[in-house]
N, C-alpha and C positions, 0 to 999 in steps of 0.2 A: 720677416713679419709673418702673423700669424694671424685666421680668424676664425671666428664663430658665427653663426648664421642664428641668433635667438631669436625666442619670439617675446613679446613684449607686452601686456596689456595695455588698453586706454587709461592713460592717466597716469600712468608709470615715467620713471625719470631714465633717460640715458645717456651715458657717459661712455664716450669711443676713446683710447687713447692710440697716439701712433709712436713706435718707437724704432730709432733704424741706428745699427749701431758704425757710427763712421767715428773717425780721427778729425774731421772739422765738425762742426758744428749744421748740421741740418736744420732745412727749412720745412712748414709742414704743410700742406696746403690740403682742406678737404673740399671733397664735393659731393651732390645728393645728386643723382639720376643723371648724371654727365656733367651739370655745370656747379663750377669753382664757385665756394660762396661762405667759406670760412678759412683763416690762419691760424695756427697756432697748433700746440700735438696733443691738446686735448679740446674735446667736442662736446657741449653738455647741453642736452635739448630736456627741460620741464615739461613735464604733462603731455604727454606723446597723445596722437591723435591717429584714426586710418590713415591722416595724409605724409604720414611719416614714413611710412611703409616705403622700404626701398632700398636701391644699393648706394650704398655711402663708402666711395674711396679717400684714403688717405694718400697723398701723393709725399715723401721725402725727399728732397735734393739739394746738391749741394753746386753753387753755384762757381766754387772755385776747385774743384775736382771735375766738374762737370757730373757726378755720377746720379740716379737719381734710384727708387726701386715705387712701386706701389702693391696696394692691396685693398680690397673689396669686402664688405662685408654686406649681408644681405639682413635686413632690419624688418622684420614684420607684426606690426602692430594688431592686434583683433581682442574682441570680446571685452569685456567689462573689468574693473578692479574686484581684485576679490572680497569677498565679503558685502557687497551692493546687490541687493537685488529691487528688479521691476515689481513693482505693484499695479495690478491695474483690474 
């Protein structure tokens, strides 16, 4: 597994995938800031926010090999979409 540490504007869409290459069939399991809170090996969060901002691990494993591996990516949200500007 591999990562990338982007940054991401407000309002912007993101999509994590996790890929681990085993001979059985892997399970995928992600988490935001330490706690487990989605399944599956792709991730796709709408209209990002600052609260998004954070490390998001993918965990793979496989439950009849026993074997398992992870990876971290570091997700940082800031500033405006482009093309918006404040009037005031």
């Amino acid at each position: 597994m591999t990562a990338l540490d982007p940054d991401f504007v407000i309002g912007s869409n993101l999509t994590l995938v996790c890929l681990a290459y085993s001979h059985l069939l892997a399970q995928y399991t992600w988490s935001f800031s330490g706690v487990t809170t989605w399944e599956g090996q792709t991730l796709f969060m709408p209209s990002l926010s600052r609260a998004h901002s954070g490390v998001y691990t993918c965990k793979a494993s496989n439950s009849l090999s026993g074997l398992h591996s992870s990876m971290d990516t570091i997700i940082t949200v800031s500033g405006m979409k482009p093309g918006l500007r404040v009037i005031g």
